[in-house]
C-alpha positions, 0 to 999 in steps of 0.5 A: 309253632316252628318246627325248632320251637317244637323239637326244643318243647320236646327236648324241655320234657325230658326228664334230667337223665334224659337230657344228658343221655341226649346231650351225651349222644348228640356231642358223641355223634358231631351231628353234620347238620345239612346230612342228619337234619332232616332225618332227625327233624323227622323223628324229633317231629313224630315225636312231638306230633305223636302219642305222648309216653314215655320212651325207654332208653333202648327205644331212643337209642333204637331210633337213633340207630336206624336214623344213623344207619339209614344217612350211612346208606344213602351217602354210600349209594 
């Protein structure tokens, strides 16, 4: 399995709400892909690889927050 074939199955077990809370997100923040990538490759793997339950809406949001926070830091050093 690809690293994309594995972020999209992810993205599949989304329920409904959660896939346009993601979409929502994503079109938000206008991803710049060879910046964010491999930061959210990272966390969309741990996600894959990991326990599978459920995440609450703060706890995504969280992880996004300190994906986002953590690219701010290394383009400003």
């Amino acid at each position: 399995m690809t690293k994309l074939s594995a972020v999209q199955e992810a993205i599949l077990q989304l329920d409904h709400e959660e896939q346009t809370r993601l979409r929502i997100w994503l079109d938000k923040k206008a991803l710049d892909l060879e910046e964010d990538s491999p930061e959210l490759e990272t966390e969309l793997l741990k996600a894959v690889q990991g326990p599978h339950s459920p995440l609450s809406k703060a706890d995504l949001e969280a992880v996004a927050e300190r994906v986002l926070r953590e690219s701010r830091s290394r383009r400003s050093a």
